[in-house]
RODRENRO-336224 format. One record per residue: x, y, z of N, C-alpha, C in turn. Coordinates in steps of 0.1 Angstrom, whole numbers, plus 2048, in hexadecimal, padded with zeros to 3 digits. Layout:
<drenlums>
XYZXYZXYZ ...
</drenlums>
This chain:
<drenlums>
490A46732487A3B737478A40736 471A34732463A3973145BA3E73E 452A4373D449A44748441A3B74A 440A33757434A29758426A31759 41EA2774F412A2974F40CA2775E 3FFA3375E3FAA3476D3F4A2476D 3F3A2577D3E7A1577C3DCA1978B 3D2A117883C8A0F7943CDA1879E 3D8A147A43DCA177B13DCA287B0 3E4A2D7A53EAA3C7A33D6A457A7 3D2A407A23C1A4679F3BAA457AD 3BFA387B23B9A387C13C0A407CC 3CCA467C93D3A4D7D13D1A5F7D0 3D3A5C7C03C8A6B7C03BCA6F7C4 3B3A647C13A2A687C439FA6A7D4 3ACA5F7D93ADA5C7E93A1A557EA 3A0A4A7E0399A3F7E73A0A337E5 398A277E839FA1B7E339FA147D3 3AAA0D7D73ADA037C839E9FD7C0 3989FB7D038C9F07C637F9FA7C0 381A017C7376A117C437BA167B3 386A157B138CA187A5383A1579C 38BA057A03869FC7983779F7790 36C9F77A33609F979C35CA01793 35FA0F794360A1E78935FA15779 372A1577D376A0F77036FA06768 3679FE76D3609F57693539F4769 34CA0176A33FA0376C3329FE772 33B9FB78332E9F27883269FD78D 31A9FC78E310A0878C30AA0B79C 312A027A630CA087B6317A0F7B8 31FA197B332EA207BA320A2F7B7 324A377C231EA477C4323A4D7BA 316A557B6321A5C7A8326A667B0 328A6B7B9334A737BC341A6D7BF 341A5F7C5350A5A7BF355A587B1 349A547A734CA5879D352A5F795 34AA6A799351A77795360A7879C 35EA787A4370A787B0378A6E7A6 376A627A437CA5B79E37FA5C793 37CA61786377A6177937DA6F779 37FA7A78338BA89781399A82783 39AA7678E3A7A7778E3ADA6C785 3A4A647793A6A5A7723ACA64768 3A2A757663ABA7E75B3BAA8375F 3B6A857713CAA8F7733D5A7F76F 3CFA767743DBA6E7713DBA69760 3D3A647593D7A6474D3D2A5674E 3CFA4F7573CBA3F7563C2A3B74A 3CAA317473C0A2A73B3BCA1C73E 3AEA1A73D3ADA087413B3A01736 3B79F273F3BC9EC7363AF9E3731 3AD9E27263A19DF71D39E9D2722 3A99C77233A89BB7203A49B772E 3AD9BD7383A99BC7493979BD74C 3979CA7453869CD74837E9C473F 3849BC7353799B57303759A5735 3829A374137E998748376999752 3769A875536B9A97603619AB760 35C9B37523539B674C3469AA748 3539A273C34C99A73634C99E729 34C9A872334A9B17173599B4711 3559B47023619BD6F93619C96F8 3569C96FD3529DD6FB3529E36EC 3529D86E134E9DC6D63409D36D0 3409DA6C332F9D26BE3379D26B2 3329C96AA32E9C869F3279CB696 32B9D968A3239E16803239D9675 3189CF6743199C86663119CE65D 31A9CE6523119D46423119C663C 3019C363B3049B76372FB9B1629 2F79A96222F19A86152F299D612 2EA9946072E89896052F19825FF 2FA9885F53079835EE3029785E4 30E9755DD30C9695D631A9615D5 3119545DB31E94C5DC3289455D2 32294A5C632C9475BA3389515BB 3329595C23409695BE34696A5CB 3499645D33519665DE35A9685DD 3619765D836E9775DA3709895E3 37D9885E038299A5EB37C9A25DD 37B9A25CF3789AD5C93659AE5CA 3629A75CA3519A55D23509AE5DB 35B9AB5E63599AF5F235A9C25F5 3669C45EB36A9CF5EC35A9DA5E3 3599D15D934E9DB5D13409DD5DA 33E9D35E33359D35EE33B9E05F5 3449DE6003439E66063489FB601 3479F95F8345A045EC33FA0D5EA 335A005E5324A075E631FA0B5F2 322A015FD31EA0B60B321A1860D 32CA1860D336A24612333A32606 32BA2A5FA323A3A5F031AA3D5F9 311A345FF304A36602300A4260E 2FEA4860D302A556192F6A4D61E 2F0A4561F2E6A4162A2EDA34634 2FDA32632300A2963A30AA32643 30CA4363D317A4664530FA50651 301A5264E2F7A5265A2F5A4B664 2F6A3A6602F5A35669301A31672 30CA3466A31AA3367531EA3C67F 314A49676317A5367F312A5668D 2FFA4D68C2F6A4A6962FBA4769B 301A3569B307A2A6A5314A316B0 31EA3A6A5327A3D6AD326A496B6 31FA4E6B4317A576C2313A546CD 309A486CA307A426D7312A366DE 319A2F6D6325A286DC32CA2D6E0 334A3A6DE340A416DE341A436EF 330A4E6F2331A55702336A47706 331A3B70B32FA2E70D33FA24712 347A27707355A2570734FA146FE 349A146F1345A066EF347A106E1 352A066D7355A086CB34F9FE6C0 34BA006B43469FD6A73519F669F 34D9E869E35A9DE6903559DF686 3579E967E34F9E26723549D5668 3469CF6643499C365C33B9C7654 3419BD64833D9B863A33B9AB638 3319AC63732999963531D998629 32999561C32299661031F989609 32C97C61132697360D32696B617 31F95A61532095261F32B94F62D 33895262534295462B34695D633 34296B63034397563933A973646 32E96F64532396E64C328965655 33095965232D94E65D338955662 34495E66134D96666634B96C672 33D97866E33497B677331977684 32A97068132196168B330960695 33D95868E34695469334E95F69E 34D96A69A35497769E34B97A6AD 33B9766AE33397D6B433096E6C1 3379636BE3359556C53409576D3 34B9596C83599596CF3589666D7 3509716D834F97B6E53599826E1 3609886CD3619956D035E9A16CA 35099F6C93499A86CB33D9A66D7 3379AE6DB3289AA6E431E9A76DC 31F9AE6D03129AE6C83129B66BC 30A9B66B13069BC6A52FB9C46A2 2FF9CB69D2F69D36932F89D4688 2EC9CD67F2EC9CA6732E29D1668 2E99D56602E49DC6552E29D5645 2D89D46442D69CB6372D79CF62B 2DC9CE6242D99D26132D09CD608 2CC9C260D2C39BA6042BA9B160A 2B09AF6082A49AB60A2A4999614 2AD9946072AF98460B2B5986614 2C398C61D2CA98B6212CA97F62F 2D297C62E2CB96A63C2D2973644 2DB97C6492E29786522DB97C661 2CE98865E2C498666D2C197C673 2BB9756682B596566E2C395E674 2CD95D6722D79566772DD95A682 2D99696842DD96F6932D596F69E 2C696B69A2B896869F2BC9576A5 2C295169B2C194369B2CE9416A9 2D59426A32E39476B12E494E6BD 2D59546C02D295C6CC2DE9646D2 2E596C6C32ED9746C82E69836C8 2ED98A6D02E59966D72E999D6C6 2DE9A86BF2DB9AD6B12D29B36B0 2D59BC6AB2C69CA6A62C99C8695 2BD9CB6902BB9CD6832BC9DE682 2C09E66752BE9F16752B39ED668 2A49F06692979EA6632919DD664 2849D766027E9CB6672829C565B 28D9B76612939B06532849A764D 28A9AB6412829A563427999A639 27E98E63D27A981644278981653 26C97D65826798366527097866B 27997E67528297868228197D68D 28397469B28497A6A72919856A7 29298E6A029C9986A52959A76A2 29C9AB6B029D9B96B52A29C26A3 2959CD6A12989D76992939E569A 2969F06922949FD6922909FE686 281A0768227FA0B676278A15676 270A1C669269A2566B25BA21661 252A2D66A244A28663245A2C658 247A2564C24CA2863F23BA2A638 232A24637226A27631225A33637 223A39643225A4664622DA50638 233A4F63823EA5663123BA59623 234A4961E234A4E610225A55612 21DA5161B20CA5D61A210A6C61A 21CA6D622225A7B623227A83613 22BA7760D22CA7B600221A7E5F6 21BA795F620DA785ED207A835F5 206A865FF1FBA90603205AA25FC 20FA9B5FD218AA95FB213AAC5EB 217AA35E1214AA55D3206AAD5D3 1FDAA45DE1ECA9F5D71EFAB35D8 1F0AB45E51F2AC85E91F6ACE5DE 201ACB5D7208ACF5CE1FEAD45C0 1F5ACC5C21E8ACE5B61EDAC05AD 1F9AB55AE1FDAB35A11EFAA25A2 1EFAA15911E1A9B58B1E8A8C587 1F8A8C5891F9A8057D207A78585 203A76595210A75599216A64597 21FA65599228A57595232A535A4 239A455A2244A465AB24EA3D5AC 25DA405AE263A375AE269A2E5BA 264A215BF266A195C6275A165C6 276A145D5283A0B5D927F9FC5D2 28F9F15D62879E35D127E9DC5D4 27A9DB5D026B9D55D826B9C85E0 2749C35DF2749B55EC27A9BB5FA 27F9C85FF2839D16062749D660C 2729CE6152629D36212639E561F 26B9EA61F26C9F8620269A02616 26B9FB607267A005FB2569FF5F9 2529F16032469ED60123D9F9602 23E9F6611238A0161A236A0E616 244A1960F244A2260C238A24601 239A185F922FA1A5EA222A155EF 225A115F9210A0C5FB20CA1D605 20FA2060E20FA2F61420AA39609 215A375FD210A435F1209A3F5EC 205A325E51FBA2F5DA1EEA2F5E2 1EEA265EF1E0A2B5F71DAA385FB 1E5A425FF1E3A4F5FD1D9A565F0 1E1A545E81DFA595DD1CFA505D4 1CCA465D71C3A3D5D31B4A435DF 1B8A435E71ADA4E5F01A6A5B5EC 1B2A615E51B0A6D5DB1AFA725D0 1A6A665C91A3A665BC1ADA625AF 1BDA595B41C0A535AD1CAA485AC 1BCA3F5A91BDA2D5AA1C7A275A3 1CEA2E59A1DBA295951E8A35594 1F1A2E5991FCA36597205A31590 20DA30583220A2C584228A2E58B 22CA1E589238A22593243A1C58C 250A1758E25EA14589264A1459B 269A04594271A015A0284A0659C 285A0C5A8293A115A929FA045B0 2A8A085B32B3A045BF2B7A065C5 2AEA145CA2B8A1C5D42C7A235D2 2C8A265C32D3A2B5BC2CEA355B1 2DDA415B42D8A4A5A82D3A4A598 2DCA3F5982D9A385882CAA31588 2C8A275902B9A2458F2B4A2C591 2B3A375982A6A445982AAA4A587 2B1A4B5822B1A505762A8A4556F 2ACA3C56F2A8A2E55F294A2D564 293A2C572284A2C57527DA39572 281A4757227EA5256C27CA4E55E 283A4B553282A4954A274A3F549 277A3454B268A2854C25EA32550 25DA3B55B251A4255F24BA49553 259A52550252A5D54124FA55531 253A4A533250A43526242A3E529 23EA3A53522EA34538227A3E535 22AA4B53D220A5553C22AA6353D 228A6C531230A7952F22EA82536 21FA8153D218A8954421BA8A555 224A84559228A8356822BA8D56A 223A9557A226AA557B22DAA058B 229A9258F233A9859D234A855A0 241A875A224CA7C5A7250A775B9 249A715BC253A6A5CA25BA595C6 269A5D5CB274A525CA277A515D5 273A435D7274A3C5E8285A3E5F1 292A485E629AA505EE29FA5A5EA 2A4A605F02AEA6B5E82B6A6B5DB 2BFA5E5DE2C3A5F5D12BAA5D5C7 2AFA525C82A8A515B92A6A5D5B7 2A5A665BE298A735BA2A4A795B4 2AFA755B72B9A845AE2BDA7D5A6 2BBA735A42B9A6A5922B1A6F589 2A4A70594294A7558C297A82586 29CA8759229CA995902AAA9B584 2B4A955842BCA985782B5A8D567 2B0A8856A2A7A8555E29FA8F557 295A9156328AA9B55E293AA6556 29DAAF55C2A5ABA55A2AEAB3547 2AFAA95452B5AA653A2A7AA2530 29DAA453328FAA152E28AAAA52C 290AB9533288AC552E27FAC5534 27DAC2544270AC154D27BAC855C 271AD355E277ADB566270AD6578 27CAD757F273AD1587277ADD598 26AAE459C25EAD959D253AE0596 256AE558924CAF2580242AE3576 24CADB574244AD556B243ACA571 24AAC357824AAB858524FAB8590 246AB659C250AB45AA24EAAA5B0 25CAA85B2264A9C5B4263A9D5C7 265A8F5CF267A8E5DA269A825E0 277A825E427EA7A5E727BA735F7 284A6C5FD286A65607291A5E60C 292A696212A1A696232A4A7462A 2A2A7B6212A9A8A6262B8A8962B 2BEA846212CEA7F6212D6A8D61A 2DFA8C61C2E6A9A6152E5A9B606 2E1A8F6002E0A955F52D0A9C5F0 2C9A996002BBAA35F72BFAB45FD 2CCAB76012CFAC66072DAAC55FA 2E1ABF5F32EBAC35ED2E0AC25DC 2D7ABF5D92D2ABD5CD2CEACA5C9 2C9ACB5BC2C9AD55B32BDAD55A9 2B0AD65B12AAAE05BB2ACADA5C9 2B1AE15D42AEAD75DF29EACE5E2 2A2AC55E429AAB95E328EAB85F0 282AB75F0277AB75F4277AAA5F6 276AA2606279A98608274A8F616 272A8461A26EA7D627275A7B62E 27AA81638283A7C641283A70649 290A6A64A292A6065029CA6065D 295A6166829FA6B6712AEA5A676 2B7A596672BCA4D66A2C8A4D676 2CDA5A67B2D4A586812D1A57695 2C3A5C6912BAA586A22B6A4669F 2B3A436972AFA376952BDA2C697 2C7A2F6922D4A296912D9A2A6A3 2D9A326A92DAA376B82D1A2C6BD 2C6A2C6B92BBA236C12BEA186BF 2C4A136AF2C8A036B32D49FF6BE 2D9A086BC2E8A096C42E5A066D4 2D8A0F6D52D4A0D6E62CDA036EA 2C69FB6E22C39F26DF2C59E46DF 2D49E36DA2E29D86DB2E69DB6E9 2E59E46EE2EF9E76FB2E59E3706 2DA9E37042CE9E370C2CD9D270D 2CD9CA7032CF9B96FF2DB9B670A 2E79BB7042F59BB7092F39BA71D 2EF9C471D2F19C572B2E59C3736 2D79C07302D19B97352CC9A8733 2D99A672C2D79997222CB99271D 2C39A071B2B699A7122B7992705 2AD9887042AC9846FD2A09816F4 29298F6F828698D6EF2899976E6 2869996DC2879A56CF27E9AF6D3 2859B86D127A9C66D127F9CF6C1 2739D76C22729DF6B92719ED6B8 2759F66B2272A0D6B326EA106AA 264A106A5260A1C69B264A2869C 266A3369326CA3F69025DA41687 25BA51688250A5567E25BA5F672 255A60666259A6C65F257A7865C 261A7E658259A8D65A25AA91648 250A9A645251AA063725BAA863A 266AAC62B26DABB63126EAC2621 26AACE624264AD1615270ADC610 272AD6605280AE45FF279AE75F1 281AE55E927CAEC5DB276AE35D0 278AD85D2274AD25C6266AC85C3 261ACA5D3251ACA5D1248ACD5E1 
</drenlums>
C-alpha cells in the first residue's frame, strides 16, 4: 500500500504551529516572521510536502508560469508545422537565444515561477498567445522578437496583458522592455580599430529595419567620421554565419584594401573571419575583425574573437524581474533598463 502524501496538517504538526500559518508560508503572504518561515519551510523539507499547484493557484490568483515567446513576423501564405519547425530551428542555432533562457531561468527558478515556451511565427500562433495569456495560464510574457515587423508587441500593448520586450520593439508601443546602449557599443568598436592604427575600416551590419543594427552602425560610423573618416563600407548581414561570409565578400569586392572589420555579431564576424582566411588575408595581421555579443562563439573562434559584449543573460534576468514586478504589483505603465557594453579584447583585433 502506498504511502499517503504528507499534507498541511503533517508540516503544522512538525513546525508546531498551525494549519493556517502553513498555509500563509505556502502561499507567500509576505506579513508571516521570517523565523516562522524558516521553522516552516525546515519542516515543509523533513516531511517531503509538496503544494498542490492548482489549490495555491486559487489562492494566489497566478499560474506561477510566464510565457517565453520567440516570436517573428511570419507569412501568412506558409502557415504550416514545417514553417513552424524550421522557425523554431533557427532559434535554438542561435546561441543568443540559449543566453537568454538561461537568464530568465535563473531568476524564475529561486521564485518557484516556471517558463512555457511558445512559437508565434504566424498569425495563428500569435492569436494562440494572446488566447493562452487571456484565459490566465500563464501571468504573463516575455517576448523575444526576430524580426523587425513583428505585431505581436503592439498586440500585447493593445490587450494590457502584463509583457516585457527582450529590446525596444521596432514600432514604438506602450510596452515594458530591456536593451542595451547599442550606439555605445559600436563607438567601442571604432575607437578600438581607430587604436589599432587601421586606415580603411569597413562594417558589417545586422538588418537594418532591426533598431539594434541601426544604432550599432550609427555609434561606429559617427565614431569613425569624427576621426577623419567620412565614409565607410558597409554590407548588410542577418545575423548569420553565412551572411557574415557573402557581406565580407561585397566589402572586399568594394574595396581590397579593408584592414579592419566590425560585424554587428559574432557570428557574422566568424563569416568575416573565415572569408578573409579563404582570401589569403590573415587576420588580425592583415585585418581585424570585431564582432558583437561575446557569445561562445567569439571564445570558440579561430583567432579568438575581439568583441562587444552584451551582458544578455543580466539583461534576460531583468526582463524576468520586470514581468514579476507588473505581475505582482499589477502595473500597468511600461518601463524601460538599459544595460551598457563592455569592449573584450582577444586576438583578432
Amino acid at each position: 500500500m502506498s504511502k499517503q502524501a504528507p499534507t498541511l496538517e503533517d508540516v503544522a504538526r512538525e513546525a508546531g504551529v498551525s494549519r493556517a500559518t502553513v498555509s500563509r508560508v505556502v502561499n507567500g503572504v509576505r506579513n508571516v516572521d521570517p523565523a516562522i518561515q524558516k521553522l516552516v519551510n525546515r519542516a515543509i523539507e523533513r516531511t517531503g510536502y509538496a503544494p498542490n499547484r492548482a489549490a495555491r493557484s486559487l489562492v494566489t490568483r497566478r499560474a506561477e508560469t510566464v510565457a517565453l515567446v520567440v516570436s517573428g513576423a511570419g507569412d501568412p501564405s506558409q502557415d504550416t508545422r514545417d514553417t513552424q519547425d524550421a522557425f523554431a530551428a533557427r532559434a535554438f542555432a542561435d546561441p543568443f537565444f540559449g543566453r537568454v533562457v538561461s537568464g530568465i531561468v535563473g531568476y524564475l527558478r529561486p521564485r518557484s515561477m516556471h517558463p512555457v515556451l511558445m512559437f508565434a511565427e504566424s498569425p495563428q500562433d500569435r492569436q494562440e498567445v494572446l488566447t493562452y495569456l487571456r484565459q490566465g495560464r500563464s501571468d504573463g510574457a516575455l517576448v523575444v522578437s526576430t524580426h523587425a515587423d513583428d505585431p505581436l508587441p503592439a498586440s500585447l500593448a493593445e490587450a494590457k496583458l502584463p509583457a516585457v520586450s527582450f529590446a525596444r520593439p521596432a514600432r514604438e508601443v506602450p510596452l515594458s522592455y530591456v536593451d542595451l546602449e547599442h550606439r555605445h557599443g559600436g563607438r567601442l568598436a571604432a575607437e578600438r580599430l581607430l587604436a589599432r592604427g587601421c586606415r580603411r575600416p569597413a562594417t558589417v551590419t545586422g538588418p537594418l529595419a532591426v533598431p539594434a543594427s541601426r544604432e550599432r552602425l550609427a555609434g561606429f560610423r559617427d565614431t569613425l567620421a569624427r576621426n577623419g573618416h567620412p565614409h565607410v563600407p558597409m554590407a548588410e548581414g542577418g545575423f548569420t554565419t553565412d551572411s557574415g561570409i557573402a557581406a565580407m565578400e561585397r566589402l572586399l569586392a568594394e574595396d581590397p584594401e579593408v584592414d579592419g572589420v566590425f560585424a554587428a555579431n559574432d557570428l557574422m564576424a566568424q563569416g568575416a573571419c573565415q572569408l578573409l582566411r579563404e582570401r589569403g588575408r590573415r587576420v588580425p595581421d592583415d585585418v581585424a575583425v570585431i564582432g558583437f555579443d561575446d557569445s561562445v562563439v567569439a571564445r570558440s573562434c579561430t583567432p579568438a574573437l575581439t568583441t562587444v559584449r552584451q551582458p544578455v543573460e543580466q539583461m534576460a534576468a531583468e526582463m524576468a524581474r520586470l514581468l514579476d514586478e507588473h505581475i505582482r504589483l499589477d502595473r500597468t505603465d511600461p518601463t524601460c533598463v538599459l544595460f551598457e557594453p563592455e569592449l573584450i579584447v582577444r586576438e583578432t583585433a
